[in-house]
C-alpha positions as CSV (number, residue, x, y, z in Angstrom):
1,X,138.7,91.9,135.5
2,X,141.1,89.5,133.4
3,X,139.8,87.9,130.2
4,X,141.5,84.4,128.7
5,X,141.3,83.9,125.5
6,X,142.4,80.8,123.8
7,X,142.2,80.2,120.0
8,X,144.5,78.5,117.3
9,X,142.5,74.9,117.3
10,X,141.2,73.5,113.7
11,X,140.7,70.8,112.2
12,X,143.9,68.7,111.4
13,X,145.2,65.4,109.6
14,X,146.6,62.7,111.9
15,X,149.9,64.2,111.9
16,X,150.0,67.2,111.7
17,X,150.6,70.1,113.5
18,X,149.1,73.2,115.4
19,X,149.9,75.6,117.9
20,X,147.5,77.0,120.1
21,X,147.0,80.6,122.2
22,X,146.0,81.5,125.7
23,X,145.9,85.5,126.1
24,X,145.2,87.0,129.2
25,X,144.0,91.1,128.7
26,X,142.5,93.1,131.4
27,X,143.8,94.3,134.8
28,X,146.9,91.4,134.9
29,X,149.8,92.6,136.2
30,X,151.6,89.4,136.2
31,X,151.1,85.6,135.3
32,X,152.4,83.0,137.6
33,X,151.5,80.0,136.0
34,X,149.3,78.4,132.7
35,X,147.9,75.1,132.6
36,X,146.4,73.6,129.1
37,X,143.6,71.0,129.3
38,X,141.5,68.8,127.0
39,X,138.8,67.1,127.4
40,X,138.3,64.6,124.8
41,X,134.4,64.1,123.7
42,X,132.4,61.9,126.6
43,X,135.6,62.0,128.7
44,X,136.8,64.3,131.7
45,X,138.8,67.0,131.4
46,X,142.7,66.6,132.0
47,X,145.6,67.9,132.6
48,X,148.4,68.3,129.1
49,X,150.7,70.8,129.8
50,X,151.9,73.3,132.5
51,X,154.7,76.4,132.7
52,X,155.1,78.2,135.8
53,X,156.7,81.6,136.3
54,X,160.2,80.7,135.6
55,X,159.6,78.6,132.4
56,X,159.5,75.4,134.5
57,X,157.8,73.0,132.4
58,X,155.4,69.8,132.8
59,X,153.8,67.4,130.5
60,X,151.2,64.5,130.7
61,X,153.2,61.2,129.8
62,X,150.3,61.3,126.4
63,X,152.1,64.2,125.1
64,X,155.6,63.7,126.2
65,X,158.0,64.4,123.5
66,X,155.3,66.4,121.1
67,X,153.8,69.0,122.5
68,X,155.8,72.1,123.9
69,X,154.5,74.7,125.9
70,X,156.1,78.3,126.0
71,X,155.2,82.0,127.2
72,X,155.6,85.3,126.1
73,X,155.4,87.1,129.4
74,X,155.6,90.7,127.2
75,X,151.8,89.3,125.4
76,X,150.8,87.9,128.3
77,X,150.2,85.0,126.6
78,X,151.4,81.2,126.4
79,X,151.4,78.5,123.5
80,X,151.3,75.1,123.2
81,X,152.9,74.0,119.6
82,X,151.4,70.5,119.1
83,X,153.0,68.4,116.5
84,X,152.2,64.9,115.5
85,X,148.9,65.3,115.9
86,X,146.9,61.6,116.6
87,X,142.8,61.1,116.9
88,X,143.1,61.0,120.4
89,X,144.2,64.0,120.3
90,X,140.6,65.6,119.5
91,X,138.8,67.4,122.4
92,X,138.3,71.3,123.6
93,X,141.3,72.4,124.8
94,X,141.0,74.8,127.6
95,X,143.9,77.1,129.4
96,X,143.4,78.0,133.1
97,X,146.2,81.1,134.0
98,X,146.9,81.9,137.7
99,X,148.5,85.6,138.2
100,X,148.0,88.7,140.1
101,X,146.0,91.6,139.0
102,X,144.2,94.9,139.7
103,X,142.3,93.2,142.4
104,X,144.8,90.9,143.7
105,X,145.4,86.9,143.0
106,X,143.3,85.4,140.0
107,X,142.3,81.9,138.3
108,X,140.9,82.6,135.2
109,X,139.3,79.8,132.6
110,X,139.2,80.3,129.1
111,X,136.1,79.3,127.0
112,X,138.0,76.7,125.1
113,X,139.2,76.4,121.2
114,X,138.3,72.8,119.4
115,X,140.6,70.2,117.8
116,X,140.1,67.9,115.7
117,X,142.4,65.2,114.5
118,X,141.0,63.1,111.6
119,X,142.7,59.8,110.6
């Protein structure tokens, strides 16, 4: 069974800064790829960021230029360092990690961690 953890949101000035986690315990022998979503209040959930196994990385043209995602394959876990921070911003942001464990191939959703970006 793998677990995904994400935590690191807060509550945050327009322009700052935060960096989130998404930790994946459990039977995971390897992570392929993360993706990072949001989903802003009343909206969908969408697509911000996304690393595969090499370190390839992608960005939704709304972050382009400041947020960065990253990985630490050792922790099993991957980051995404958010600076200038703007209201629209705000939403639970949710990390979705495809690997292989114990019992072969996995997708594995997080429960989300909450930003907030106040003007």
């Amino acid at each position: 069974q793998v677990e995904v953890v994400e935590s690191g949101g807060g509550l945050v000035q327009a322009g700052g800064s935060l960096r989130l986690s998404c930790a994946a315990s459990g039977s995971v022998f390897s992570i392929d790829g993360v993706d990072w979503y949001r989903q802003p209040p009343g909206q969908q959930r969408e697509l911000v960021a996304q690393i595969t196994s090499d370190g390839s990385t992608d960005y939704a043209d709304f972050v382009e230029g400041r947020f960065t995602i990253s990985r630490d394959n050792a922790k099993n876990t991957v980051y995404l360092q958010m600076n200038s921070l703007k209201p629209e911003d705000t939403g639970v942001y949710y990390c979705n990690v495809l690997g292989r464990g114990e019992l072969g191939r996995f997708g594995s959703w997080g429960q989300g961690t909450q930003v907030t970006v106040s003007s």
